[in-house]
C-alpha positions as CSV (number, residue, x, y, z in Angstrom):
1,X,0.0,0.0,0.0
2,X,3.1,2.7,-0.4
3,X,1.7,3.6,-3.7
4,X,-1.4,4.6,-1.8
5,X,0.2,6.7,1.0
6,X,2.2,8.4,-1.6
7,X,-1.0,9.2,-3.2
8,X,-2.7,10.1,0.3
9,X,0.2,13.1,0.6
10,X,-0.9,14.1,-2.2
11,X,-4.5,14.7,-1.4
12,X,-4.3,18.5,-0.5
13,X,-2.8,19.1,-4.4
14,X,-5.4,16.4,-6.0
15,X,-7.7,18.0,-4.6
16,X,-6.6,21.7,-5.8
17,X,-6.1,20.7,-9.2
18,X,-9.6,19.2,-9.3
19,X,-11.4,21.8,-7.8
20,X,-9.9,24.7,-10.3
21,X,-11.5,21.6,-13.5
22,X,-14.6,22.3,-11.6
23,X,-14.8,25.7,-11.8
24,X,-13.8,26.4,-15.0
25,X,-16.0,23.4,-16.6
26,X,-15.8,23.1,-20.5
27,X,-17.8,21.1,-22.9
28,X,-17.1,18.8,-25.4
29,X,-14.8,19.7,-27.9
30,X,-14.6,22.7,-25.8
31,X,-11.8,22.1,-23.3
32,X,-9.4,24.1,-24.4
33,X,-8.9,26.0,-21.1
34,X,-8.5,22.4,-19.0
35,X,-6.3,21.0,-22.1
36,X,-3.9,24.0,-21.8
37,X,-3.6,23.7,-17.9
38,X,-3.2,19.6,-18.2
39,X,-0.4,20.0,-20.7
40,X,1.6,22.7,-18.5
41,X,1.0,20.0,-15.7
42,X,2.0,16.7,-17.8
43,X,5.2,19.1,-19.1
44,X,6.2,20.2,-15.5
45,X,6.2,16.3,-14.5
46,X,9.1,15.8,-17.4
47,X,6.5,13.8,-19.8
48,X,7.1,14.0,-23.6
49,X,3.6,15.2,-25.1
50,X,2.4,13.7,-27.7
51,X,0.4,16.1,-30.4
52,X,-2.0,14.7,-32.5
53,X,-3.4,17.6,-34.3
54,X,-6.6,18.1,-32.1
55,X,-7.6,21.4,-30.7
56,X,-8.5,19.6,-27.4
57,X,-7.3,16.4,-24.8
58,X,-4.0,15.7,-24.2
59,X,-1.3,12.6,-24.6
60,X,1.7,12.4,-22.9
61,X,4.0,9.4,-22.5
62,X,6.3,8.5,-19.8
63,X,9.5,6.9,-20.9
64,X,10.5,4.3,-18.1
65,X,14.0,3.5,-17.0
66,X,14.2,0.4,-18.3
67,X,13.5,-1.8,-21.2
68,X,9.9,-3.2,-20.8
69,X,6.2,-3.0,-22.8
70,X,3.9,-0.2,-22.9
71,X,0.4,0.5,-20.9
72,X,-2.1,2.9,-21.2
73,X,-4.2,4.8,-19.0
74,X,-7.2,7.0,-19.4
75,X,-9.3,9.7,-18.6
76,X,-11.9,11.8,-19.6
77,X,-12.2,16.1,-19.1
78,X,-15.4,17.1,-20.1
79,X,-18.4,18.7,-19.0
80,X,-21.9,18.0,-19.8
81,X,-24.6,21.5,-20.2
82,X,-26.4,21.4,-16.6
83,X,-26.5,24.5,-14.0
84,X,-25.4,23.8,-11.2
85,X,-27.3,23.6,-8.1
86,X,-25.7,25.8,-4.9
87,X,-24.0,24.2,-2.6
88,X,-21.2,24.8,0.4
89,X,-18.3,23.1,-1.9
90,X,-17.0,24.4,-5.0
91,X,-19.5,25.6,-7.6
92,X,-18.9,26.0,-11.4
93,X,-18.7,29.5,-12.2
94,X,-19.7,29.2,-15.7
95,X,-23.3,29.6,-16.3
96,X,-25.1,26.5,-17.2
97,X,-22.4,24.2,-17.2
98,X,-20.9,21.9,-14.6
99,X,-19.3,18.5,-13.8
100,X,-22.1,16.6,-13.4
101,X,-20.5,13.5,-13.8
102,X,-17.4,14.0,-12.4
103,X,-15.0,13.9,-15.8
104,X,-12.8,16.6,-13.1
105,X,-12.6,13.9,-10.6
106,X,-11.5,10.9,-13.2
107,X,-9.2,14.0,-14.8
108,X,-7.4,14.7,-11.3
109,X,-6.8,11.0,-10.8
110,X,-5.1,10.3,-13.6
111,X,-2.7,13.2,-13.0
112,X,-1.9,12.0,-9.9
113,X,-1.3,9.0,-10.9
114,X,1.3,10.7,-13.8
115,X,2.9,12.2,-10.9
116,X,3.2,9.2,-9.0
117,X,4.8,7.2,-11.8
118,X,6.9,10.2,-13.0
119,X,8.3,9.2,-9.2
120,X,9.6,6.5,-10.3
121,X,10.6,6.7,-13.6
122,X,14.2,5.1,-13.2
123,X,13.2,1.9,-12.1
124,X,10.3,1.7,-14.2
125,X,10.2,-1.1,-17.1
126,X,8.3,0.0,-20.1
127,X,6.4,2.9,-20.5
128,X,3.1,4.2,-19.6
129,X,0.7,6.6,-22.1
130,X,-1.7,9.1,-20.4
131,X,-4.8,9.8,-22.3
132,X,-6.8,12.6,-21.4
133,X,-9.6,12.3,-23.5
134,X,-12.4,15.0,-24.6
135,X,-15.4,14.6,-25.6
136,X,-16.9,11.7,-24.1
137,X,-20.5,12.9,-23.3
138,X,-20.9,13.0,-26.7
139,X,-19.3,9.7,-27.3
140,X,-17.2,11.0,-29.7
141,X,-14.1,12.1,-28.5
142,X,-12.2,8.2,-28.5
143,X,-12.8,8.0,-31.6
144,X,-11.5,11.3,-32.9
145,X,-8.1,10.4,-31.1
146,X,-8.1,7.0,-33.0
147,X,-8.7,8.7,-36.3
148,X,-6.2,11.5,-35.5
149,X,-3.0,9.0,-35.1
150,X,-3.2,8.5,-31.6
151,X,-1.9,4.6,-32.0
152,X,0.7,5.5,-35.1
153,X,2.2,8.6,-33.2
154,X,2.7,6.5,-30.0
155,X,6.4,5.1,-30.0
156,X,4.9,1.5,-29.4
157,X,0.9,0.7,-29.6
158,X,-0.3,0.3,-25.7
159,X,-0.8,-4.0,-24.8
160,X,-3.5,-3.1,-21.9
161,X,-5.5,0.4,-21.2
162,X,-7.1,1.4,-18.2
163,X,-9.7,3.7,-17.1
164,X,-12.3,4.4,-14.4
165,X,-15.4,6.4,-13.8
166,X,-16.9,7.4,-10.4
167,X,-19.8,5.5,-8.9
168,X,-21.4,7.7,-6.3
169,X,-23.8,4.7,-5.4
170,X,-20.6,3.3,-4.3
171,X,-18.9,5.1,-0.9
172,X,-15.7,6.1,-1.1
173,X,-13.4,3.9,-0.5
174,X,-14.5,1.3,-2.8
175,X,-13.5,-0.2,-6.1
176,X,-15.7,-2.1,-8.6
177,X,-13.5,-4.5,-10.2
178,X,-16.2,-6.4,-12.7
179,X,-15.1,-9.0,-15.0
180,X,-17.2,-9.0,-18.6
181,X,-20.5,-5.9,-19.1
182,X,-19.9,-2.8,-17.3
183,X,-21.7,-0.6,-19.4
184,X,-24.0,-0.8,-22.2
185,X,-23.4,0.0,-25.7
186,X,-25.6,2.3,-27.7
187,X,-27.0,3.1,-30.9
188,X,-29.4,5.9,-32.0
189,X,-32.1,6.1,-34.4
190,X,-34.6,8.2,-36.0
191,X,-38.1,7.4,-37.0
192,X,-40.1,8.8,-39.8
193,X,-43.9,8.8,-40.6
194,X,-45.3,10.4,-43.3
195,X,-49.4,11.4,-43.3
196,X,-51.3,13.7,-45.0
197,X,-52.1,16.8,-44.2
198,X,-55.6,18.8,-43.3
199,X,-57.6,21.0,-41.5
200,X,-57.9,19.8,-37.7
201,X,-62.1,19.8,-37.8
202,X,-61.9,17.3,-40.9
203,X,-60.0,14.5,-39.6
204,X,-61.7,12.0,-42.5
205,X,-60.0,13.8,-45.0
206,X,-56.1,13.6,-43.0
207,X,-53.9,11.0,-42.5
208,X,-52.9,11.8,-39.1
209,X,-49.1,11.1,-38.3
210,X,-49.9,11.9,-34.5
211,X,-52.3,9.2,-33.6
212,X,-50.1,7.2,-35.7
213,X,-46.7,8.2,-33.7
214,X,-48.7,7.6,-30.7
215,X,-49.1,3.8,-31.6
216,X,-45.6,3.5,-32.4
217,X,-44.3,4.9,-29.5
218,X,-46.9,2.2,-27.6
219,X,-45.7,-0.7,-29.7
220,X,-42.2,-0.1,-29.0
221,X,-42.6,-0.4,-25.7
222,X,-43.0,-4.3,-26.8
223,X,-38.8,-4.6,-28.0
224,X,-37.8,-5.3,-24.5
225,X,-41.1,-6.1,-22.8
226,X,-42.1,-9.4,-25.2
227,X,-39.3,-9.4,-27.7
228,X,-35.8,-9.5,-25.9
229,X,-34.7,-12.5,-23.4
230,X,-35.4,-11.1,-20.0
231,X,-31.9,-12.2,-19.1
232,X,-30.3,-9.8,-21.9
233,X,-30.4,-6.5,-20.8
234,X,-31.9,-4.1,-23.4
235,X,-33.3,-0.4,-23.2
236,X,-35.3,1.2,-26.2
237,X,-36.7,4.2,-25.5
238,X,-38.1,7.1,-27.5
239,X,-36.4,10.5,-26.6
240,X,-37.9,13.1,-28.7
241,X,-41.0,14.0,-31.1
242,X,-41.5,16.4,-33.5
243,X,-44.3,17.1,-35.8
244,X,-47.2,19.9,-36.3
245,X,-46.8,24.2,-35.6
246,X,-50.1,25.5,-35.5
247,X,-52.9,24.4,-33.5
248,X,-55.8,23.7,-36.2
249,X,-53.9,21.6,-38.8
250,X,-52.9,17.8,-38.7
251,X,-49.8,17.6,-39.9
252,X,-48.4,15.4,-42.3
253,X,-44.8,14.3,-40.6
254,X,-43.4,13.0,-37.6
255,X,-40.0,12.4,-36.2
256,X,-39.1,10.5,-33.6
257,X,-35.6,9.9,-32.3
258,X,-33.9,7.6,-30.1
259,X,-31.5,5.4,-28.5
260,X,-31.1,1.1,-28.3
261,X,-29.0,0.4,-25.3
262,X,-27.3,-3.1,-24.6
263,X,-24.6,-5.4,-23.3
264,X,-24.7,-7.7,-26.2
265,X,-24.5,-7.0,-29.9
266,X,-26.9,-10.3,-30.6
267,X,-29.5,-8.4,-28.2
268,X,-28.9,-5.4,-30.2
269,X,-29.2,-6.2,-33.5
270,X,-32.8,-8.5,-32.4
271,X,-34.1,-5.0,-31.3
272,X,-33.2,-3.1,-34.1
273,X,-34.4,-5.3,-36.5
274,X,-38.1,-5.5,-34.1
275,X,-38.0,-1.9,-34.1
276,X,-38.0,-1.2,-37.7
277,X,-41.2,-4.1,-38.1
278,X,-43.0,-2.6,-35.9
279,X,-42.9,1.1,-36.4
280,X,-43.4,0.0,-40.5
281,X,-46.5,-2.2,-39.8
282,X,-48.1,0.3,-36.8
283,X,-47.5,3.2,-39.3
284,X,-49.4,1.4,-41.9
285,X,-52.0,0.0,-40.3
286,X,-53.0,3.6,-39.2
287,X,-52.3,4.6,-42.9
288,X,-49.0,6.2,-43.0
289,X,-45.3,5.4,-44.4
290,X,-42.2,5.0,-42.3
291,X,-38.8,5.8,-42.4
292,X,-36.7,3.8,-40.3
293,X,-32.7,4.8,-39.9
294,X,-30.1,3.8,-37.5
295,X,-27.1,5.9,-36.3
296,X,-24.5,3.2,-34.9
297,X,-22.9,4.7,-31.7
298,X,-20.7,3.2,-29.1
299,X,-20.0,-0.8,-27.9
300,X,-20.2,-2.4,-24.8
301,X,-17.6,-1.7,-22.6
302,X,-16.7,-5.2,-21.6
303,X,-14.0,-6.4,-19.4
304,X,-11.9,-9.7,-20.1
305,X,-11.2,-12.7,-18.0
306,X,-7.8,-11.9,-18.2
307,X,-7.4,-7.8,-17.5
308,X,-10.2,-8.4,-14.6
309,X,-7.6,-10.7,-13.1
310,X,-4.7,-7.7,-13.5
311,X,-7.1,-5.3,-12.0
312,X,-8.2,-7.2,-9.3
313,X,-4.6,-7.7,-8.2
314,X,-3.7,-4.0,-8.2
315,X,-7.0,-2.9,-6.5
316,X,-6.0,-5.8,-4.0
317,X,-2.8,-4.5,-3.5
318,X,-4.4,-1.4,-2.2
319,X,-7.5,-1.6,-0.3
320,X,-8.9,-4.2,1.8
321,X,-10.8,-7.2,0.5
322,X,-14.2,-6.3,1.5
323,X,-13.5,-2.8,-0.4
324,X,-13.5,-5.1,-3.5
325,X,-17.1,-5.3,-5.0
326,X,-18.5,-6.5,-7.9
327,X,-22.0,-4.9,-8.3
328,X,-24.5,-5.3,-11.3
329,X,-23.6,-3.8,-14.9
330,X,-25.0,-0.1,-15.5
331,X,-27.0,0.6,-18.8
332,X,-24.9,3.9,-19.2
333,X,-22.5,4.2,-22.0
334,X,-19.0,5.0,-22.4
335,X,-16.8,5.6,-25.7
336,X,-13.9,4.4,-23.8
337,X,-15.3,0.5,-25.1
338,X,-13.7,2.5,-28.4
339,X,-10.4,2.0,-27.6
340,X,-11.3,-1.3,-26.2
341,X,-12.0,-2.2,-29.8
342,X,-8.3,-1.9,-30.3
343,X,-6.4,-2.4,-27.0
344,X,-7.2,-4.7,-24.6
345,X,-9.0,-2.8,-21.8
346,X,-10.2,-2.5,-18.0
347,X,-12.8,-0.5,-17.1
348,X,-12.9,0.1,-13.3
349,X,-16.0,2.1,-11.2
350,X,-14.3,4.1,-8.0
351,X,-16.6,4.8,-5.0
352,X,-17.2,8.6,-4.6
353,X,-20.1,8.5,-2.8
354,X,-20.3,10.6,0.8
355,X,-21.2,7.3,3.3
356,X,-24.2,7.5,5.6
357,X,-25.7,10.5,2.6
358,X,-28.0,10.4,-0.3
359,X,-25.8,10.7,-2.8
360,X,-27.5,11.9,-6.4
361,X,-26.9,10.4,-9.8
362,X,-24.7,11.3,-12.6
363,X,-25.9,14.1,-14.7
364,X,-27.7,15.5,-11.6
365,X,-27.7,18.9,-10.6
366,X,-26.9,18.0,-7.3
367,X,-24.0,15.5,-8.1
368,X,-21.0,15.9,-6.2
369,X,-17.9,13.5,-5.7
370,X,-16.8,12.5,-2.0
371,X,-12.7,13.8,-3.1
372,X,-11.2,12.1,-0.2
373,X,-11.2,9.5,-2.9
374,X,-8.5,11.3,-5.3
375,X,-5.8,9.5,-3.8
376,X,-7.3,6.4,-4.5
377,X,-8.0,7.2,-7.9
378,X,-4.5,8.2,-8.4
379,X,-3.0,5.3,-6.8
380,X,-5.3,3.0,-8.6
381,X,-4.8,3.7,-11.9
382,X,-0.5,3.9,-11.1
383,X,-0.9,0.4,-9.7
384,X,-2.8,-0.6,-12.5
385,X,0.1,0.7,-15.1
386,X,2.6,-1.5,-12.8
387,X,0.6,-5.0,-12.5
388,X,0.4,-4.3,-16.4
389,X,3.8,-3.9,-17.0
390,X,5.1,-6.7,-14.8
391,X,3.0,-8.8,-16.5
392,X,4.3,-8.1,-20.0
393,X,7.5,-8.7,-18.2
394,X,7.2,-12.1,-17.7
């Protein structure tokens, strides 16, 4: 546990350096304030930065003093469009805009655990990449790293990555180490029925694409309900509608939009496939024509046999064994099953919730991170970058 108590002096600057992310929040695509200030930081540590042409996130690698493999570790830095509600802590102080998922906390922990690494760069064997990433709430910003070069401007191409996200369900002090699902995968789509159009008093003479979208919206309710295994975990849901202006005409199209959520691509590709037959064959039987397109989005974020092992040996190494804990997959997404696609990948959830509180969920305007868990983040993700390289040592 030295790694940890190294981490736990740290806690007064962790906890500085995550407090100024929180004030200065920054969208996606939009961090160019909190990519500036991470690369000073990453450059003051000695780390070589890596430039990949983007305006925003940050890669920097640490060269170790000895021969060895290469390991990855990532975070993610922005901020999602919420105000955020007063409180005794730190506030944003940017207008309808705040950490409300804690992208500041997982931010903080990774530079702590640069730090702690940068520590002990002479006897280290191989090298470790830090990946702060942008734009995850729009699960777009793994991607845009992949097709900027990240894994051809890298010296060598990472064997493992590592990343965790906050679980304030969880109290501080805890670490999820899950082995296969953690969170879902997603995919949107967008529905389109075409009517025809009249005046509201003659409804005889209208197709109407309201009653219509009505029934589809019912039906669909029947792609997890009586179409998916109960034991796959699916969610289809219908997020916005859009059709008519003014108040006496029937219009003559609707749009729908939404998102398929799952943990398996077999349970995925059922729904979709339900979906499109039933919004084609409710539309017509109430008259109208559908559209039916799909807008692929992120995987599953799923954890191997063989990483969960790793993981579960460095979160050993730090805490307890009854502050090891496996609880139930979340239906959440996360583009960092992106770089999963490529490099084999452990996902982790951290306990930030305050113990004995109510503690609101993600994208809450009430969130708020317990941050005596930095040090725990940082020391997490640094023992995670050295169970990985001793393994690709052997």
């Amino acid at each position: 546990m030295e790694l940890l108590k190294q981490a736990e002096a740290m806690a007064e600057e962790l906890r500085g350096f995550k407090d100024e992310l929180h004030r200065r929040p920054e969208l996606s695509f939009q961090e160019i304030r909190t990519t500036a200030l991470l690369k000073q930081a990453l450059t003051d540590l000695g780390l070589e930065l890596i430039e990949l042409g983007m305006d925003t996130g940050a890669v920097a690698l640490l060269r170790g003093g000895k021969p060895g493999g290469t390991v990855a570790l990532r975070a993610d830095i922005d901020a999602i469009a919420q105000q955020e509600a007063p409180h005794e802590g730190v506030v944003s102080q940017v207008g309808g805009i705040m950490h409300g998922c804690g992208h500041d906390f997982h931010t903080t922990g990774l530079y702590g655990a640069a730090k702690l690494l940068a520590g002990r760069r002479e006897t280290l064997a191989g090298n470790v990449v830090f990946l702060f990433q942008p734009a995850e709430e729009v699960t777009q910003g793994a991607q845009a790293m992949l097709d900027h070069g990240l894994l051809d401007k890298l010296p060598e191409r990472p064997r493992y990555l590592f990343g965790l996200h906050n679980r304030p369900e969880l109290p501080a002090g805890t670490i999820a180490v899950m082995e296969g699902p953690v969170m879902a995968g997603k995919s949107h789509f967008t529905l389109t029925l075409h009517g025809k159009s009249g005046h509201g008093g003659s409804p005889h003479k209208c197709t109407d694409v309201i009653v219509a979208g009505a029934a589809v919206v019912n039906a669909l309710q029947t792609v997890v309900s009586r179409d998916t295994d109960p034991l796959d975990s699916v969610v289809c849901s219908v997020l916005s509608i859009h059709a008519g202006t003014p108040d006496n005409f029937v219009p003559d199209t609707l749009t729908m939009t939404g998102s398929i959520r799952f943990h398996q691509e077999w349970a995925h590709q059922k729904a979709c496939k339900r979906l499109e037959e039933l919004t084609v064959g409710v539309a017509a039987a109430y008259g109208c024509t559908a559209e039916v397109s799909f807008h692929p989005g992120v995987p599953a974020t799923i954890n191997s046999p063989k990483l969960t092992a790793l993981a579960r040996k460095a979160a050993l190494a730090l805490v307890e064994p009854d502050k090891v804990v496996s609880p139930r997959p979340d239906m959440g997404s996360e583009d960092f099953a992106v770089f999963g696609q490529h490099i084999p990948a452990f996902f982790y959830w951290l306990g930030s919730g305050f113990p004995g509180r109510d503690n609101p969920c993600w994208h809450n305007e009430h969130f708020r991170t317990d941050d005596s868990a930095l040090p725990l983040a940082a020391a997490l993700l640094a023992q995670s970058a050295l169970v990985g390289l001793e393994e690709l040592a052997q």
